[in-house]
C-alpha positions as CSV (number, residue, x, y, z in Angstrom):
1,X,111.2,88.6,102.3
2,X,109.3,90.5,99.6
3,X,111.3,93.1,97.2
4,X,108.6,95.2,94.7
5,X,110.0,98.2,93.3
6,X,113.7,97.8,94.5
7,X,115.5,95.7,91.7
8,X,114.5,98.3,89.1
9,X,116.8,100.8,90.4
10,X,119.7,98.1,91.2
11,X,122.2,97.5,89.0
12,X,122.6,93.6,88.2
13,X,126.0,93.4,90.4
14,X,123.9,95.1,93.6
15,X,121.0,92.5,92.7
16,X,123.0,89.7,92.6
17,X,124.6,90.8,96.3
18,X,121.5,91.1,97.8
19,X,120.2,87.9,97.0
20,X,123.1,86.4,97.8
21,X,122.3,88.0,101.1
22,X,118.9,86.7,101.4
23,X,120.1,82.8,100.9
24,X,123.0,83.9,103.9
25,X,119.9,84.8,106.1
26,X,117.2,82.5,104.9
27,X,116.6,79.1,106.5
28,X,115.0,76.2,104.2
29,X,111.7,76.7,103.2
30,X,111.1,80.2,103.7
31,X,109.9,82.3,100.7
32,X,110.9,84.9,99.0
33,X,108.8,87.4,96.6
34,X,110.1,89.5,93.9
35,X,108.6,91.8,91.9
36,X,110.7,92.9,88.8
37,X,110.3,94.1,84.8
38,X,111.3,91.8,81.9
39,X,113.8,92.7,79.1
40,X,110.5,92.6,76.5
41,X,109.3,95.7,78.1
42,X,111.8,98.2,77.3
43,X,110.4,98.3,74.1
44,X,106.9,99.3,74.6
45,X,105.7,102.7,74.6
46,X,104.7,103.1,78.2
47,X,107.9,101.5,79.5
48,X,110.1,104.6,77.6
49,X,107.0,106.8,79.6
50,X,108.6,105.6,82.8
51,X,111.8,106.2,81.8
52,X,111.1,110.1,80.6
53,X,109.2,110.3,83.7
54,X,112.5,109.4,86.3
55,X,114.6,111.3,84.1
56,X,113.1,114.5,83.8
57,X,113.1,114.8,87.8
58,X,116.6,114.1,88.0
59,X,119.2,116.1,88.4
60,X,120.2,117.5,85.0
61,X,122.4,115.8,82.9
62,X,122.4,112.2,85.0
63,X,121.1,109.6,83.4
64,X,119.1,107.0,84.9
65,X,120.3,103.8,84.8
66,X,117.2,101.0,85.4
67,X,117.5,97.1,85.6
68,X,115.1,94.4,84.1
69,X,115.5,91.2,85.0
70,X,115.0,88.0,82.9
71,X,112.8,85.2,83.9
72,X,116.3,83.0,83.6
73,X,117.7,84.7,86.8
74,X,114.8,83.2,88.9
75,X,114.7,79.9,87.5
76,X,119.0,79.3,88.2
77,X,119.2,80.7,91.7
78,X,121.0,78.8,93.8
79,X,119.5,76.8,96.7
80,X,116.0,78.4,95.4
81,X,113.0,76.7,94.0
82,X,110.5,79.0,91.9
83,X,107.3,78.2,93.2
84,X,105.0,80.5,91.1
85,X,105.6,83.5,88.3
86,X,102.4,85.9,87.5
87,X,102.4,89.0,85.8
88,X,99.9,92.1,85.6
89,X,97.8,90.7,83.3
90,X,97.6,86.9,84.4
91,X,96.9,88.1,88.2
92,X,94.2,90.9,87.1
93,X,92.4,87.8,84.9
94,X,92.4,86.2,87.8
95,X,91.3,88.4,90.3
96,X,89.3,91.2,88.2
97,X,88.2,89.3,85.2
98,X,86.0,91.7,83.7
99,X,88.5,94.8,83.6
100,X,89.9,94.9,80.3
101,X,93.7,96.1,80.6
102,X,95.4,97.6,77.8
103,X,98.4,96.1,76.8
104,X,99.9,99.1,75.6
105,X,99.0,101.2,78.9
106,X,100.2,98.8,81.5
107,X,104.1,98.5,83.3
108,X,103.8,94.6,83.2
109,X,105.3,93.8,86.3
110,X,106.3,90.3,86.9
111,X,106.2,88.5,90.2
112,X,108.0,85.4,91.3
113,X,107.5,83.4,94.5
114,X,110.4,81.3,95.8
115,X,111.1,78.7,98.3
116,X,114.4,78.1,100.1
117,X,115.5,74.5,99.9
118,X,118.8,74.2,101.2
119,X,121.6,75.9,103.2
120,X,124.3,77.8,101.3
């Protein structure tokens, strides 16, 4: 199972649902990728960018009501193991180690790899 761009427009109840979901349908060992935002990056400048951006092409005077999800929720999943957490800039040192990124101009997204290790 892989999730990227899903849990940002979830709210934490939905979230915590549908991975409740996944460990129903998972067997051990099988993996499961997530790609989410931390708390830290509501702050930044390009993060409030996103937020202008969804908002102005919503229907007027609604709101839009994002999640970010803490490294924590990963780490206590039940009958998961995390396996591996990367972010933007950790993946593109690895991969393109010459491009400079910006920290100010990038969405860091986080990714998390997990294992199933036992039945619910």
């Amino acid at each position: 199972i892989l999730l990227e761009g899903v849990l940002f427009f979830l709210s934490n109840d939905d979230t915590k649902r549908l991975f409740k979901l996944f460990d129903r349908i998972q067997e051990p060992d099988e993996y499961l990728g997530s790609v989410s935002f931390l708390p830290q990056l509501e702050k930044q400048l390009v993060f409030k960018k996103l937020i202008d951006y969804v908002e102005s092409n919503l229907e007027k005077n609604k709101r839009f009501q994002y999640q970010t999800v803490a490294d924590k929720f990963y780490r206590n999943l039940k009958n998961y193991k995390l396996i591996d957490h990367q972010d933007t800039f950790s993946l593109s040192a690895r991969y393109e180690p010459k491009r400079f990124l910006p920290i100010e101009e990038v969405l860091n997204e986080h990714m998390y790899l997990l294992k199933k290790t036992s039945i619910q």
